[in-house]
N, C-alpha and C positions, 0 to 999 in steps of 0.2 A: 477547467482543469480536466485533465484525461487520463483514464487507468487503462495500464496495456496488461495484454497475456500471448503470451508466445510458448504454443505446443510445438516441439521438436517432434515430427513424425518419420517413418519408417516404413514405408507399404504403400499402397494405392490406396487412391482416395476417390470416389467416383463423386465429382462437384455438383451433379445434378441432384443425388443424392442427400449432398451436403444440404446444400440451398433448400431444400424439402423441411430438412432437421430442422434450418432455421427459423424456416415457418412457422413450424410448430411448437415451436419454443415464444415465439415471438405472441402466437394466437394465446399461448397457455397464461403469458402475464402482459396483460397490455400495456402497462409503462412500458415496453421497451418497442412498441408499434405508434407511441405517440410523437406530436408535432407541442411545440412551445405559442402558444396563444396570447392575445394580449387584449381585455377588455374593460375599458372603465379604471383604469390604470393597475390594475390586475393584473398577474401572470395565471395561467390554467392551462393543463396540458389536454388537448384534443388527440383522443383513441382513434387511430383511422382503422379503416374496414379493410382497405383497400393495400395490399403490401406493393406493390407495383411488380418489378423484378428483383427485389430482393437488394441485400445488402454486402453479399456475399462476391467479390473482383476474385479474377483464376488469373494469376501471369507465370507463366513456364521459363524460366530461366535460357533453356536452350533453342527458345522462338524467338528471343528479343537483341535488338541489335548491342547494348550495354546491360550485361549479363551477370552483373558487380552484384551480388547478393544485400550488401552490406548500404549500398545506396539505396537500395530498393527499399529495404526496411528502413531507412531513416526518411526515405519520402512518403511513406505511409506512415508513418510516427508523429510526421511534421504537419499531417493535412487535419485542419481543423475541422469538429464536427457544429455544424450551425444547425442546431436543433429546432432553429423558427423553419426548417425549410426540409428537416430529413429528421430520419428516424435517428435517438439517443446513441447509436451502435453502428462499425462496420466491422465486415469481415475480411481480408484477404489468405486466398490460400496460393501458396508460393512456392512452387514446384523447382527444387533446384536439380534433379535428375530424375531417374527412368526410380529411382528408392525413395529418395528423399526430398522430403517438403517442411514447410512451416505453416502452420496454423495461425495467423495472429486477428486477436483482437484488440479491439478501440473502442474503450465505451467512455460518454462522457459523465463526468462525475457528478451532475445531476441526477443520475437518472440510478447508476448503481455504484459503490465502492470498489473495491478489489473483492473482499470477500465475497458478497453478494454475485461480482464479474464470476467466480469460479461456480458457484452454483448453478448461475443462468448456465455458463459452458457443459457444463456436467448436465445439464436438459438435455442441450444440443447434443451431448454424445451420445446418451441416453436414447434418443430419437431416433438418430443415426441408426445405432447398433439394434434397436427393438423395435423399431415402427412405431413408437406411442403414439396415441390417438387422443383426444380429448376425453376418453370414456378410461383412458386408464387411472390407475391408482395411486403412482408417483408423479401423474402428468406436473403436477402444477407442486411444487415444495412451500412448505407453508411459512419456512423460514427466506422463503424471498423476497415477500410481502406481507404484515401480519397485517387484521384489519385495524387495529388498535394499533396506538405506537408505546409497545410494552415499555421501552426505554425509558421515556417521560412517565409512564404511571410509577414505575421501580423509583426514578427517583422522587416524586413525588411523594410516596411511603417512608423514604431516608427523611424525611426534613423533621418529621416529630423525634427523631432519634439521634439528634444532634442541636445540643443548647446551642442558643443565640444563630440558627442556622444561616438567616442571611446577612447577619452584620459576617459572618465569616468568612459567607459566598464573597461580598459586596466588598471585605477587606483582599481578599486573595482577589479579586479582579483589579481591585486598587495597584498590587504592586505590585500585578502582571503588567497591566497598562500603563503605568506613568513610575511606580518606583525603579522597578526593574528594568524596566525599558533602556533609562540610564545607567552606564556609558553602554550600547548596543553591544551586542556580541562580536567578538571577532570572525572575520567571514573565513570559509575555507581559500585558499591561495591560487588566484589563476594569474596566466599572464596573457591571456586574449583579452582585450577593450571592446568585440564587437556586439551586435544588437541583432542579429540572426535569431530568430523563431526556430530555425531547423533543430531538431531533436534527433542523438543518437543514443545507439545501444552497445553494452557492452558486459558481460559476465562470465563470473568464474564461478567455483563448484567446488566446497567442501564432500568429500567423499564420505560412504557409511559408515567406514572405520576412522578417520580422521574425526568426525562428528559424534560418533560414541564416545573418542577419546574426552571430546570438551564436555559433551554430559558429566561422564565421567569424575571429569575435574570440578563441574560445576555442583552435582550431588555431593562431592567430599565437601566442599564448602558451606555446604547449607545451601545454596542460591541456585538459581535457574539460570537454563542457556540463553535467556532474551538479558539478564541481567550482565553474562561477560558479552555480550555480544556490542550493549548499550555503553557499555563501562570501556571496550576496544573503542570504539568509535570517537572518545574524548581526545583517546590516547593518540588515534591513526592522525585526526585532525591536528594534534599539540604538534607529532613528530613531521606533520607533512608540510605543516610553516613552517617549523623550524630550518628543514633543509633548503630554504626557500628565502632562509631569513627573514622573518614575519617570525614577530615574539604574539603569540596567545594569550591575552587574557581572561577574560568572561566567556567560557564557551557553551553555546546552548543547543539542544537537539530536543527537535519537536517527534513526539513518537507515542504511538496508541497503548491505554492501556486495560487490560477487561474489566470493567465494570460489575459483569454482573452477578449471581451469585452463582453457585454451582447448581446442574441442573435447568439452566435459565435457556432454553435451548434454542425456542423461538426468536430471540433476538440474537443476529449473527452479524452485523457488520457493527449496527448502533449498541452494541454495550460497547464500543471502546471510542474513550474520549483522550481528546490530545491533553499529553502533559509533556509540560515545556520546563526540563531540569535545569538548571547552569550549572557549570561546576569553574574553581579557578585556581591556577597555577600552582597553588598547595593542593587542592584537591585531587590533581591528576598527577605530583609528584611519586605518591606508592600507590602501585595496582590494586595492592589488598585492599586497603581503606579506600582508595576510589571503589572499587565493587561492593565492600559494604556500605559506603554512604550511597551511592545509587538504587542498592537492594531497601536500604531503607527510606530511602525519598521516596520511592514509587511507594511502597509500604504506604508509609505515611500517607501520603494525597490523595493513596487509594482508601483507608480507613476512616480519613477524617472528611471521607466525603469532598474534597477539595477538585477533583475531577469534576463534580456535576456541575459547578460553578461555568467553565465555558460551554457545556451542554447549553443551560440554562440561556446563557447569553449568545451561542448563537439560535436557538428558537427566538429569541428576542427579538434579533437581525433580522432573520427569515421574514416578518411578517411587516418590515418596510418595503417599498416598491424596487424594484428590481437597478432603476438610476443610483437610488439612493445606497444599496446594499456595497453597488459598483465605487462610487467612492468613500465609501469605509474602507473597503480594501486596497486600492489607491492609497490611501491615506497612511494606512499601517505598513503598508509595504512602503513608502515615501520615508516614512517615520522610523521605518525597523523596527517595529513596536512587537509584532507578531511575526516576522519572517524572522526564525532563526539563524543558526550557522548551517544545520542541516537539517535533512529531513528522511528520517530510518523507520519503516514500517515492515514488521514481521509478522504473515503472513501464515506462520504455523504448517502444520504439516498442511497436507493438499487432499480431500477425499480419502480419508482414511478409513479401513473398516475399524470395526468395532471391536474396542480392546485388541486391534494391534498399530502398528506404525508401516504396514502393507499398505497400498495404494489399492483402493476399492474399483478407481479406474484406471486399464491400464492399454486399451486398444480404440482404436475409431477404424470401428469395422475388419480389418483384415490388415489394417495398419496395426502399429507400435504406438504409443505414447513413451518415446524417451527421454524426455526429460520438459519440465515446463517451467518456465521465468517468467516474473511480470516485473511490471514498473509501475511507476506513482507519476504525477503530473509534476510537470519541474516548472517551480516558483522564480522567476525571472531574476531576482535581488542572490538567490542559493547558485543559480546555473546548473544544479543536478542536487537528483535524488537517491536514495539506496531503499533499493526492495529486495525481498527474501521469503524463500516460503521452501520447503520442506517435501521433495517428491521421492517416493520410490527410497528414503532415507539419503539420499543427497539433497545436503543444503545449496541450495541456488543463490548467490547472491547477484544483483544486478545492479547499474546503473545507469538513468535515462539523464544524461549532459546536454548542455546546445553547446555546440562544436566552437560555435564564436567565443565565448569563454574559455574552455578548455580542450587544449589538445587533443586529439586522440591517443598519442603517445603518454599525456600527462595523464590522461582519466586512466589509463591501465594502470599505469606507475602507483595512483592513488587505492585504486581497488584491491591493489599485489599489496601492498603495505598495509592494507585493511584485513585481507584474510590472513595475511600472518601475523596480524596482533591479533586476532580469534585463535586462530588454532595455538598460538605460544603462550595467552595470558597467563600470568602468574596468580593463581588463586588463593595462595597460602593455605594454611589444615586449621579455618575457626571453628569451634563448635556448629555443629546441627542447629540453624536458624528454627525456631522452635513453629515464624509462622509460615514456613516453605509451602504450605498446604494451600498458600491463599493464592486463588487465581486470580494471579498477575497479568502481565503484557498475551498477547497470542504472537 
């Protein structure tokens, strides 16, 4: 599985330069300068000394004989990283004229998530723009790597504070796995049959005043913007069969939620654990009540501790061998057991300073950063994913499809119908959710 980021630049980029930054980003945390090892039927990642030439590909648009911007990025999107043989990460930088380029990265999702992807990136800018050295003071961020896995001890503290703790874990995995499993979720509607790996992109862009507006709507409710955002997405899915004729029933969306407490600073990708809501055709009949049962499921799962449960269970996973892990997920993806209808990760604002929603980076060197997208890895059984993250107060919303399933005409179609169930949701005036305060989704 692969997390992308794609910086929209504006200005010159000197690639020699670049390639340096990476270096130094790479020397500062060594997972991202290792190889995948195997001994004694063992996985262990071996630190090389040695970066060779680097990870970083330069193709100029206006030197190459198919100068299609749009291919190019899905053929770097589609190349798979084999980390028994190269480093967890590549870069390419992608010159479409004498102004403008693209930044994009590839990291495999061993090695870091999305969130964590943005920090190592914010090294690299970092680098870039100030020289840092190994002797500096923000060289190495300490929420990139903690030496402890704060995650597991946090939840390990929760377990005295919750009666009967693992007949609860043990029943909630129960009717993840086998009760709920049953009848599987309805999937979203393509009309492609084919088996193509190729991976493309495609996103649109809530504006700063369109986005205050849904704040806006979502503070009058009591609820938060990851709440209409979760609640649009049952809806985009119910209306986008429907046109399609495909009736919806069971629909599920797999989507991260924060765990930890407030304050909890050092842990940044792993406080958030997948929870997997359904909701069904009464459910998503009124908006209102759909966003209040959603505001309250997550509620829910997140206070009764029902989150740590597949924490819990995939550290379990983790520590069979790597064949074995292979057909577990085989397995649930055969079974639909774990692969939902979709898959929605929001990504929060991007580098923000402190106490405000300003973008704390906002150049690579004498360039622009204007604008930056990522995507999530697309689960073969979904065909596409939706990513979102929050730059500069424009929300970015993306999605990473394989073409053999859906159009490229139909992924727009679907994404156009997605931001206007966001920006349109109907919220209705409930009272001030009294626990608004609790940090929720990012």
């Amino acid at each position: 599985m692969t997390t992308y980021a794609i910086l929209d630049l504006e200005g010159e980029i000197d690639h020699v330069r670049l390639n340096q930054a990476i270096f130094s980003a790479q020397k500062a945390h060594p997972r991202m300068r290792t190889i995948l090892r195997r001994k004694n039927l063992r996985l262990f990642r071996e630190v090389q000394e040695d970066l060779g030439e680097g990870v970083l590909t330069v193709q100029d648009l206006a030197s190459l004989q198919d100068a299609n911007y749009e291919r190019r990025l899905s053929e770097f999107l589609s190349q798979r990283i084999d980390i028994r043989k190269a480093f967890p990460f590549k870069v390419l930088l992608l010159r479409k004229n004498e102004v403008e380029s693209s930044l994009i990265f590839s990291f495999h999702h061993s090695a870091l998530d999305g969130l964590r992807a943005l920090l190592f990136i914010r090294t690299i800018i970092e680098s870039y723009n100030n020289g840092l050295t190994e002797g500096s003071p923000s060289f190495e961020d300490p929420r990139m790597y903690s030496k402890a896995d704060e995650l597991l001890a946090y939840a390990n503290s929760q377990r005295s504070r919750v009666e009967h703790y693992y007949r609860k874990m043990g029943s909630d995995l129960f009717h993840r796995f086998v009760i709920d499993a049953f009848p599987p979720p309805t999937r979203v509607f393509h009309d492609n049959s084919g088996h193509s790996k190729e991976i493309e992109h495609y996103a649109r862009t809530i504006n700063p005043g369109e986005l205050e507006q849904i704040v806006s709507k979502a503070t009058s409710a009591g609820v938060e913007l990851n709440d209409i955002i979760l609640a649009a997405t049952y809806r985009a899915v119910e209306k986008w069969n429907s046109m399609h004729g495909k009736v919806s029933k069971k629909i599920r969306i797999m989507a991260p939620v924060n765990m930890s407490p407030k304050g909890f600073r050092h842990v940044v990708s792993n406080q958030a654990s997948w929870l997997s809501l359904s909701t069904t055709p009464e459910d998503r009949a009124d908006p209102v009540k759909l966003l209040k049962k959603v505001r309250m499921d997550t509620i829910d799962a997140t206070m009764n501790r029902k989150a740590f449960s597949l924490v819990y269970f995939f550290y379990f996973c983790s520590r069979f061998p790597l064949v074995v892990i292979r057909g577990m997920c085989r397995f649930l993806m055969i079974t639909r057991t774990y692969v939902d209808s979709i898959l929605i990760t929001n990504f929060g604002t991007t580098w923000p300073k402190v106490g405000s929603k300003e973008p704390a980076v906002t150049g690579l060197g004498n360039s622009r950063i204007v604008n930056i997208t990522g995507s999530t890895g697309v689960v073969t059984p979904m065909g596409f994913s939706i990513c979102m993250g929050i730059y500069n107060k424009n929300l970015s919303i993306s999605a990473a499809y394989r073409p053999a399933l859906f159009l490229k005409e139909k992924m727009q179609m679907f994404l156009d119908l997605y931001v206007e169930e966001i920006k349109n949701y109907q919220v209705g005036l409930g009272e001030h959710d009294s626990k608004q305060g609790l940090t929720l989704p990012v």
